[in-house]
N, CA and C of each residue as an Amber inpcrd file, in Angstrom:
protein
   348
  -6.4660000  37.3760000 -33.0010000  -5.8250000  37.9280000 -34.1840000
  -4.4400000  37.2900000 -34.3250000  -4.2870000  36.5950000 -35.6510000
  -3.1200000  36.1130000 -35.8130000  -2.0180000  36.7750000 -35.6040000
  -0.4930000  36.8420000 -35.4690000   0.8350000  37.5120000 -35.8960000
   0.6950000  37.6420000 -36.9410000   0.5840000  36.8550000 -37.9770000
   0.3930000  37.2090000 -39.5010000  -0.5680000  38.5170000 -40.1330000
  -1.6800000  37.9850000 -39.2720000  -2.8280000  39.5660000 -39.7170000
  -1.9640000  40.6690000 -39.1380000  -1.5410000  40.7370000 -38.1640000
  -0.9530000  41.6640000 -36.9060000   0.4610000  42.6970000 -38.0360000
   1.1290000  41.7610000 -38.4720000   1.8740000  41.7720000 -39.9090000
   1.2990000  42.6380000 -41.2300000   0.3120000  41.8280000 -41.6120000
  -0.5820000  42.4190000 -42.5210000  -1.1010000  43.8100000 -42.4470000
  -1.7130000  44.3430000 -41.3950000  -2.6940000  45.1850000 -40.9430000
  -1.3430000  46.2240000 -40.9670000  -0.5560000  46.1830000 -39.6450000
   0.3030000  47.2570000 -39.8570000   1.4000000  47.6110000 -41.0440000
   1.4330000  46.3290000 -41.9950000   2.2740000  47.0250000 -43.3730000
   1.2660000  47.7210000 -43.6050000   0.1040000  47.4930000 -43.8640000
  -0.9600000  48.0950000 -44.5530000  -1.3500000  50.0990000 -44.2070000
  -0.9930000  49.5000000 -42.5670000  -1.0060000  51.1470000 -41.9240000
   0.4330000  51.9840000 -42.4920000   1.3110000  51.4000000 -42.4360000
   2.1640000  52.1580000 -42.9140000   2.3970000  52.9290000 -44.7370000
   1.8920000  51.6510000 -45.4310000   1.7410000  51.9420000 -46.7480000
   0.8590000  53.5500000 -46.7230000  -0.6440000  53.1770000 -45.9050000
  -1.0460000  54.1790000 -46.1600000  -1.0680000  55.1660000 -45.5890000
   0.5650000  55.6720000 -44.5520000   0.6990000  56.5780000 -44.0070000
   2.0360000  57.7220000 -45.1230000   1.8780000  56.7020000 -46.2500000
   2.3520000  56.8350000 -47.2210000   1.9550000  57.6990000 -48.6870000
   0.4500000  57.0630000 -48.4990000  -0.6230000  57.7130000 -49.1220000
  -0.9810000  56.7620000 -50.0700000  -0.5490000  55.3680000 -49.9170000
  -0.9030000  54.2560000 -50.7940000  -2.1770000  54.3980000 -51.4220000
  -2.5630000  53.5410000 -52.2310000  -3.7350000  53.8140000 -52.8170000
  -3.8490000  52.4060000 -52.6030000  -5.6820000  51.8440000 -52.6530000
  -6.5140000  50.6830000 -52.5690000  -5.9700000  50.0390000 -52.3570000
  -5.4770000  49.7350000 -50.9950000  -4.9020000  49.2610000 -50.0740000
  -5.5060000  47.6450000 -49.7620000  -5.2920000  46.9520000 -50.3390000
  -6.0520000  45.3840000 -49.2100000  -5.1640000  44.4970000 -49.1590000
  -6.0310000  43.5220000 -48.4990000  -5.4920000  42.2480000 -47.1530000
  -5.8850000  41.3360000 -48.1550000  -5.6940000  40.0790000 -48.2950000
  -6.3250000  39.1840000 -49.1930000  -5.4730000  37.8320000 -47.8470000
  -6.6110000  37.0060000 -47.5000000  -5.8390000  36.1470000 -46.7630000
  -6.4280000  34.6870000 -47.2900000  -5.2440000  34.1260000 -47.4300000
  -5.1540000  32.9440000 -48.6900000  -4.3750000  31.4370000 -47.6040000
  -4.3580000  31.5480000 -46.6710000  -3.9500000  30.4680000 -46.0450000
  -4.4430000  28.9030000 -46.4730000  -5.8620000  29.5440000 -46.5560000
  -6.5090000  27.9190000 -46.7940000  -6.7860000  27.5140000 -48.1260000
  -6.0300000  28.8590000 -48.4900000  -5.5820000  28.3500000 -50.4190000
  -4.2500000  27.7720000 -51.0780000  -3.2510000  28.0940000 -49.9650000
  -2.1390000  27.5640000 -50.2830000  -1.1450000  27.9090000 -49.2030000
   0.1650000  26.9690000 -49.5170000   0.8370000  26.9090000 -48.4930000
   1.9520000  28.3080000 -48.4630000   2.0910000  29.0080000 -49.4870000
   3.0170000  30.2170000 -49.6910000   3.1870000  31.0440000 -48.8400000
   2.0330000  31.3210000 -48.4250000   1.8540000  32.1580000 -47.4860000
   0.1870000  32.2710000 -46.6540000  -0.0070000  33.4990000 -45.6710000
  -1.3730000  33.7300000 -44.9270000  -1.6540000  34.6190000 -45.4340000
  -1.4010000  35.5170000 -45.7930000  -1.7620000  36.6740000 -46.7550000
  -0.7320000  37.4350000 -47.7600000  -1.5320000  38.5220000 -48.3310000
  -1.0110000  38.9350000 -49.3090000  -2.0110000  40.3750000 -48.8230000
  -1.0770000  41.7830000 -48.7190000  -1.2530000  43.3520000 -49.0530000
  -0.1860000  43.7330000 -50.1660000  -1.8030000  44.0630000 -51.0780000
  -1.7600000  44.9830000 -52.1160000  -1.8800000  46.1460000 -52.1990000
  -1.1300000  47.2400000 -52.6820000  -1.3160000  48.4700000 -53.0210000
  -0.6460000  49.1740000 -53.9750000  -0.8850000  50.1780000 -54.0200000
  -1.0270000  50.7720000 -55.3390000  -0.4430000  52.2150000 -54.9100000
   1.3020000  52.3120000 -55.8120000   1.9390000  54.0510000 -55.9900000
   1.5470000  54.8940000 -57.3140000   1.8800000  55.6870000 -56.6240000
   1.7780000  56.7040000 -58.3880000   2.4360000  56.3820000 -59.1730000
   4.5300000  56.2560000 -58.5670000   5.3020000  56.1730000 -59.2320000
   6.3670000  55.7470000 -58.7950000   7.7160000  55.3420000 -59.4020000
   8.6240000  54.5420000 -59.0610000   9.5000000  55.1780000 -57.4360000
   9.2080000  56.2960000 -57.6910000   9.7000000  57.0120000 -56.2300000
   8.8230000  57.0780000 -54.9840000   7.2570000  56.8370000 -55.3120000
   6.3610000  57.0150000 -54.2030000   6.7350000  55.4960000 -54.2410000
   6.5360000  54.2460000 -54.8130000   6.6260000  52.8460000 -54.7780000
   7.8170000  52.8330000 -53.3950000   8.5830000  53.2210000 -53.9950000
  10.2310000  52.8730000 -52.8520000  10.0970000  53.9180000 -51.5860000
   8.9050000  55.0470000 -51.6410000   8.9730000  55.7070000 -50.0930000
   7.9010000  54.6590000 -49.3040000   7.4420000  54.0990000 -50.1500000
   6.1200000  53.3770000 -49.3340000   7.2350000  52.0790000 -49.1630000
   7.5690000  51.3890000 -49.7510000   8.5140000  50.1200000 -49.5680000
   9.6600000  50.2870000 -48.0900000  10.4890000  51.8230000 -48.2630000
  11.1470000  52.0660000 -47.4220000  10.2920000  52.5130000 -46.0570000
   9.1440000  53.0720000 -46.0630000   8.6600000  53.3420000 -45.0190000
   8.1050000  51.7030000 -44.3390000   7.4160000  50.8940000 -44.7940000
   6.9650000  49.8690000 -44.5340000   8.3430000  48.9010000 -43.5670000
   9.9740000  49.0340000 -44.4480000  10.7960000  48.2980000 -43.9570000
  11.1600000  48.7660000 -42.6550000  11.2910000  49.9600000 -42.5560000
  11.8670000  50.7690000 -41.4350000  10.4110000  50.9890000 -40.3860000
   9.4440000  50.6450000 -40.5860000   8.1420000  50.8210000 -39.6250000
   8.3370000  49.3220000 -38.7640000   9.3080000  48.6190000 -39.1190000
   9.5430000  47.0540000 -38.2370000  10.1440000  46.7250000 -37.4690000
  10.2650000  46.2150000 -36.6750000  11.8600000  46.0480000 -35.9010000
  12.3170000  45.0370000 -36.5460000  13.6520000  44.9480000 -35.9540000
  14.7910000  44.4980000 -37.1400000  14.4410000  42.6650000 -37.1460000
  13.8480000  42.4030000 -36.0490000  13.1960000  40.8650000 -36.3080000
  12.8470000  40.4150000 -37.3750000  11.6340000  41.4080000 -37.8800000
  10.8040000  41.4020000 -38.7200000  11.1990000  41.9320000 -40.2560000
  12.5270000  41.9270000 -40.6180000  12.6360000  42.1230000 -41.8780000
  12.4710000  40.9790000 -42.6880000  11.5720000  41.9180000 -44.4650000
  11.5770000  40.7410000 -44.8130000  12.3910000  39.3670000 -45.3520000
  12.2470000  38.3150000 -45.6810000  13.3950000  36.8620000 -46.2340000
  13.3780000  37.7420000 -47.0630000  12.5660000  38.1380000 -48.2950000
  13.1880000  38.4450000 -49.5520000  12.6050000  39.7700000 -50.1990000
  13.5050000  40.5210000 -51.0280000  12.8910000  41.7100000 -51.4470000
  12.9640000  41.6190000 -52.6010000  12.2590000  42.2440000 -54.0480000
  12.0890000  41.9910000 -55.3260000  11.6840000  43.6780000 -56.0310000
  12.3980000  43.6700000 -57.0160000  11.6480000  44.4350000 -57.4850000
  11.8210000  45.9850000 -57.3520000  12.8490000  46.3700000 -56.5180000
  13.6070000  48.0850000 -56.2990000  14.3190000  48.5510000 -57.4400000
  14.8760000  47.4750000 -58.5210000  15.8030000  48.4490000 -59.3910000
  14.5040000  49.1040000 -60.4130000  13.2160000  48.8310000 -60.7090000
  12.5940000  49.8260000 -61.6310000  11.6420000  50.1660000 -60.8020000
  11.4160000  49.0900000 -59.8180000   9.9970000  49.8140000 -58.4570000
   8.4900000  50.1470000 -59.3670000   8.6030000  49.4000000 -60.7050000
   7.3020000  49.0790000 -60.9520000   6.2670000  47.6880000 -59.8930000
   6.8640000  47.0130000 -59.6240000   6.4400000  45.7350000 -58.6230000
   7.8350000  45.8590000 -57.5770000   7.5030000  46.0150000 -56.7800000
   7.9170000  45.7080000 -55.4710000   7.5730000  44.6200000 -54.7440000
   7.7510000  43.5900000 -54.1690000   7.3400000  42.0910000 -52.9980000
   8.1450000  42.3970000 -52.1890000   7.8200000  42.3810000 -50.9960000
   8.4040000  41.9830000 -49.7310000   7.9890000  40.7610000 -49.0390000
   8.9330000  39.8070000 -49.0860000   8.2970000  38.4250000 -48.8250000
   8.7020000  38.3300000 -47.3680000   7.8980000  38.5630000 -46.2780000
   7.5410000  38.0460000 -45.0030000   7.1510000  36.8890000 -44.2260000
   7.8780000  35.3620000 -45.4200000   6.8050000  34.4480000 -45.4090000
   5.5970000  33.8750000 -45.2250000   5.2770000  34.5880000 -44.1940000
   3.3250000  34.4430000 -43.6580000   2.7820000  35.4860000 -44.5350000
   3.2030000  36.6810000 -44.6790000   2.9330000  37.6120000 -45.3780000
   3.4020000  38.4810000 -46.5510000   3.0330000  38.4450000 -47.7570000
   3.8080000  38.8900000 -49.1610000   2.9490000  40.0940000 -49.5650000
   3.9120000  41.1810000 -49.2170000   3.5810000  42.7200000 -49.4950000
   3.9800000  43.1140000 -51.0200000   2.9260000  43.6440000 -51.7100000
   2.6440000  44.0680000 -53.2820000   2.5620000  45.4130000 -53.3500000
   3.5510000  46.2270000 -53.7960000   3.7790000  47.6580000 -54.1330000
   3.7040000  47.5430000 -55.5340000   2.4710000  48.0690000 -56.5640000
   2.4300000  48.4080000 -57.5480000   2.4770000  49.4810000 -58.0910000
   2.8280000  49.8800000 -59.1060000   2.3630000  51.2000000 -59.9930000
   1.5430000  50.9870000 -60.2910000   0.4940000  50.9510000 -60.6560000
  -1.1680000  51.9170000 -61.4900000  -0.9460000  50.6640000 -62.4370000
  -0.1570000  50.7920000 -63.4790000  -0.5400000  49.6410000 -64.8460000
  -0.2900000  48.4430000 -64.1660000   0.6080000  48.2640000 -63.8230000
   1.6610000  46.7110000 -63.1030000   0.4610000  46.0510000 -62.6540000
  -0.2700000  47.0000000 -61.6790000  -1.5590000  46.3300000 -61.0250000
  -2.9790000  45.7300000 -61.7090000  -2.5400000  46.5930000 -62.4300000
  -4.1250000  46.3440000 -63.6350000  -3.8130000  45.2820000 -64.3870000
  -2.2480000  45.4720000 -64.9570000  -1.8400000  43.8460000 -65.7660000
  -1.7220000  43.0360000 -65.2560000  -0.8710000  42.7070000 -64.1390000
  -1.1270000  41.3410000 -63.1370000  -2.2920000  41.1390000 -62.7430000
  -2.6710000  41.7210000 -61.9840000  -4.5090000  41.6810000 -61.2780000
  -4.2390000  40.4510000 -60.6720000  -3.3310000  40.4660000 -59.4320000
  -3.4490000  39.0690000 -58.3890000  -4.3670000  39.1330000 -57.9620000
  -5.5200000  40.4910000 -57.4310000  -6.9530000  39.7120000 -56.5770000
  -7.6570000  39.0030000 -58.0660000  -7.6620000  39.0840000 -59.1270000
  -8.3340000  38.4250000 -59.6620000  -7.9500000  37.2100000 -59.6480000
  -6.0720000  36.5330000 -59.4700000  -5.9720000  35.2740000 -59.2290000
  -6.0910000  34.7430000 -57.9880000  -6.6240000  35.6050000 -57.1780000
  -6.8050000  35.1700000 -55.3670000  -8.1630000  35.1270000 -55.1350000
  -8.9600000  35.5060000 -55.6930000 -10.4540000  36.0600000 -55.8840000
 -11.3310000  34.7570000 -54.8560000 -10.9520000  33.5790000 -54.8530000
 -11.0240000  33.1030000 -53.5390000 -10.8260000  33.0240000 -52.1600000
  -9.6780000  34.0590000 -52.0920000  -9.5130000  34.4130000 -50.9880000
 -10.3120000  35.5750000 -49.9810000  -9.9250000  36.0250000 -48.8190000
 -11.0680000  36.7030000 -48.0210000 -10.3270000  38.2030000 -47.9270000
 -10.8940000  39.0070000 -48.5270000 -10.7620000  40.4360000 -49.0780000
 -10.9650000  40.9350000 -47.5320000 -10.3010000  42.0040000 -47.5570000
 -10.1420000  43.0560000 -46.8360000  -9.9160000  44.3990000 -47.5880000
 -10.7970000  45.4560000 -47.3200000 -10.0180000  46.6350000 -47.7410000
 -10.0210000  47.2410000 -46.7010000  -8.2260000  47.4970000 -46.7750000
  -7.8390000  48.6530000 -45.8020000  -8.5150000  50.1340000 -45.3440000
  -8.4120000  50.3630000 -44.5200000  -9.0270000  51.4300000 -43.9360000
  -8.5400000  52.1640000 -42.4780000  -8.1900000  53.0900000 -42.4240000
  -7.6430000  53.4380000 -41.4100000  -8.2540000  53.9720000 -40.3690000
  -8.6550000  52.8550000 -39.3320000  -9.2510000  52.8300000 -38.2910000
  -8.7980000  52.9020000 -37.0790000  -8.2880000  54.2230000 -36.3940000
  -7.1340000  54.4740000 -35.3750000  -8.2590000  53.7310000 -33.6770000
């Protein structure tokens, strides 16, 4: 198991200790150089967006914060860019209008699931 999945998997646990909604992994390495993956998920609202964002930052040690953050002053899209790994906090529409698995749709899906 990569560091990167290792990355992936536990934002993913934390999002949904959050109560994230449709939670997945999309790992795109051998699609491009940006990154190894990409977790998507899905808040109700601009305040659940930033408890899941803040829980995810503070679930890390301080190594692991991300290069870049995007997206807190309306917390409709949230990114946390991890370079190996780029974390997607949506609201409900944001997600449906972008629809990145539909532009990743080559890549290798995961849906999260919390498997202790």
């Amino acid at each position: 198991m990569s560091f990167s999945y290792q990355i992936a998997k536990k934002a993913s646990k934390l999002a949904f200790s959050k109560k994230a909604e449709d939670i997945l992994i999309i790992e795109i390495k051998d699609l491009t150089s940006i990154s190894d993956y990409f977790v998507i998920c899905t808040a109700n609202s601009a305040i659940h967006a930033k408890t899941i964002y803040e829980t995810i930052l503070d679930g890390f040690i301080s190594e692991e914060k991300p290069y870049r953050t995007e997206g807190l002053n309306n917390s409709s899209w949230i990114i946390m860019d991890y370079v190996n790994v780029v974390i997607h906090i949506f609201q409900e529409k944001e997600r449906n209008y972008y629809s990145i698995e539909r532009l990743w749709d080559d890549g290798n899906f995961e849906k999260f699931k919390n498997v202790e």
